[in-house]
N, C-alpha and C positions, 0 to 999 in steps of 0.2 A: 513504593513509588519514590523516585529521587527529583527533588528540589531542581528545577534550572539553574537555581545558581549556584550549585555546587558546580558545573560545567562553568559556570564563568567562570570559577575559583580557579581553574585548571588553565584556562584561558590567559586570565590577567595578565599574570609576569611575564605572558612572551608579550606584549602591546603597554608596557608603561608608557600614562600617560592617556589612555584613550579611553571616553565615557564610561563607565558598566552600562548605562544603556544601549550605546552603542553593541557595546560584548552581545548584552544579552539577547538585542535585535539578531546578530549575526551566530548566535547560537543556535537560536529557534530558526533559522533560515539552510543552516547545516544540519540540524536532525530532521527537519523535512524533506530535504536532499536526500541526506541518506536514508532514510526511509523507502522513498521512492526508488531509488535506484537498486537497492538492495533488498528490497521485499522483504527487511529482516524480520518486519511486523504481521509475518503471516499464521494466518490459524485458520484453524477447518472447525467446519461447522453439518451436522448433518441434520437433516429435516423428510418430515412421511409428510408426503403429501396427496391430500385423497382430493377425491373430482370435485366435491365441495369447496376447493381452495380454490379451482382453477375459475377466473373473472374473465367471460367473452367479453365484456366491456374494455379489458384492457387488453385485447390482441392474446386472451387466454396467459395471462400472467399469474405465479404465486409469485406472493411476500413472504421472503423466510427474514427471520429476525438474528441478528447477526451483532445482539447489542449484552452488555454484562460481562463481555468476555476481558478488554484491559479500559483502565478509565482513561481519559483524556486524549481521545485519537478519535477520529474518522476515517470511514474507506476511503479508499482510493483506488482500487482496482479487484473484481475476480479474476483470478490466475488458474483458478483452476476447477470444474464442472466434471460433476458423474450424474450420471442420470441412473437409478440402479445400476446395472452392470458395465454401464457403457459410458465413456468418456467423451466431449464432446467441445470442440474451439467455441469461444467467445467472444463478441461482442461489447464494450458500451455506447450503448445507441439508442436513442427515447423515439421505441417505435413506435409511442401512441400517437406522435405529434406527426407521424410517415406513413398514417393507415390508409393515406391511397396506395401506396405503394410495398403496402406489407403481403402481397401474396409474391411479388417479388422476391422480397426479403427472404423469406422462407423458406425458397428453393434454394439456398446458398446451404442450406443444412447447419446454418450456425445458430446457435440460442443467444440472443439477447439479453443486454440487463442494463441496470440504472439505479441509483440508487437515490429513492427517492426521502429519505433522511438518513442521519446516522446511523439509524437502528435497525435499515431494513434493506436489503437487496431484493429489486423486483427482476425476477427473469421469465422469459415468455419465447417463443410460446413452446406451454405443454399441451400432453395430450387430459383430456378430459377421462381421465382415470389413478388408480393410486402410483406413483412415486417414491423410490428415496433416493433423495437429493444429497448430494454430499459435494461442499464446496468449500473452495481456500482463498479466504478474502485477505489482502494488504490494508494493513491500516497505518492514516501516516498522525504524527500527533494535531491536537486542535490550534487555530492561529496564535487564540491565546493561551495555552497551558499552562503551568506555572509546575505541573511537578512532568515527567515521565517515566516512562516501565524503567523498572528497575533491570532489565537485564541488557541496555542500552548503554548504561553507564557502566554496569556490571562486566561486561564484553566488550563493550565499543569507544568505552570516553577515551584514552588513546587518538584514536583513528578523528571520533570527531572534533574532541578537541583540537588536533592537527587545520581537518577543515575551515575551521572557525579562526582559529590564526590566518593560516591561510586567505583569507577572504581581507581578516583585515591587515594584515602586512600587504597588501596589492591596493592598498586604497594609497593615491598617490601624495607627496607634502604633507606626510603628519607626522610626528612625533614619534609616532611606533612603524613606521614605514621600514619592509626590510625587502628588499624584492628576493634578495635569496634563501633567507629565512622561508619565503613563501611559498617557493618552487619546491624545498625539500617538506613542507608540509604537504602543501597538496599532491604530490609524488606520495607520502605516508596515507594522507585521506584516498586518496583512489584507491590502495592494494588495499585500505579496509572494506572498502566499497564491493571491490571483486571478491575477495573472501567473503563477507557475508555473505553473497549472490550464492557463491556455493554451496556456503551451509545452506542456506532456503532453499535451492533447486536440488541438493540429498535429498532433506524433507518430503518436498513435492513429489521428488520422483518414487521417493519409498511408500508415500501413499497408493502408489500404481496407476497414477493418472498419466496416460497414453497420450504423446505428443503426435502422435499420427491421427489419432481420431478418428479412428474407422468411419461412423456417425454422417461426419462430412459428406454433404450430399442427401443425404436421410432425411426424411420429414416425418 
């Protein structure tokens, strides 16, 4: 795990002058950015699930656990669903709280999900028999972390540290204000932003997960 503030270390000299709080606010506000928009934080996860998992209570939902894999992060998105052989579009939508309107739902052939902590992705509905589940969850870090994945700074401090100037060089009347300085970082933060995507959407794609979705439409 690397230290946040080893990112502000990197930070500083373009913004003399300007709080480390401040940096460090605008730090953690960049790695959650890029996070999000880069899916760099994605990992797959596979789970059996037998009819004993599946709860009529909740619209026929399993919990798979989706926790121990990197510390200091929450979901934030499934990007990607197999249902044994079959690949399937998703959903996040809490359709326990839509159950008038979940037969609805249903007919759209899309699987659902939510995640009801950190530690668990609920998706629904299945069928009331054995499964294996195989799915690729984005995780972005926690509000408060204090360290992140090492392979964030390992890969990307570059690109975010760009980010993170950027934001603060466009804060207007301060002492570290550059507006040009800011354009040529955030121009650097966006092509890390689309490169990462890339490398995550290889990944994804070399797991064999079908952007077409046969499935669609399937109950």
């Amino acid at each position: 795990m690397t230290d946040i503030a080893d990112f502000v270390d990197d930070v500083l000299p373009a913004v003399q002058g300007c709080p480390r709080v401040l940096i460090t606010r605008e730090v953690r506000r960049t790695i959650t950015d890029f996070c999000r928009k880069s899916h760099v934080l994605k990992k797959d996860f596979e789970h059996q699930a037998v009819a004993a998992d599946v709860d009529p209570a909740l619209n026929y939902a399993v919990d798979v656990s989706i926790s121990g894999i990197i510390a200091n992060v929450k979901p934030y998105r499934l990007t990607g669903l197999r249902i044994d052989t079959d690949p399937w579009k998703t959903e996040q939508r809490d359709v326990l709280n839509e159950a008038a309107n979940f037969r609805q739902l249903v007919a759209t052939g899309i699987k659902y999900y939510r995640f009801p902590d950190d530690a668990t992705v609920r998706i629904h509905p299945l069928e009331q028999r054995d499964n294996d589940l195989y799915l690729s969850v984005v995780f972005v870090p926690e509000d408060n972390a204090t360290e992140i994945a090492d392979e964030l700074y390992d890969d990307w401090i570059d690109e975010i540290a760009a980010g993170a100037k950027s934001r603060l060089q466009r804060m207007p009347d301060k002492a570290w204000t550059n507006l040009d300085a800011a354009l040529i970082n955030m121009n650097l933060y966006r092509r890390g932003i689309a490169e990462a995507s890339r490398k995550a959407l290889s990944g994804f794609l070399n797991k064999s997960f079908d952007d077409r979705c046969p499935n669609a439409g399937r109950i």
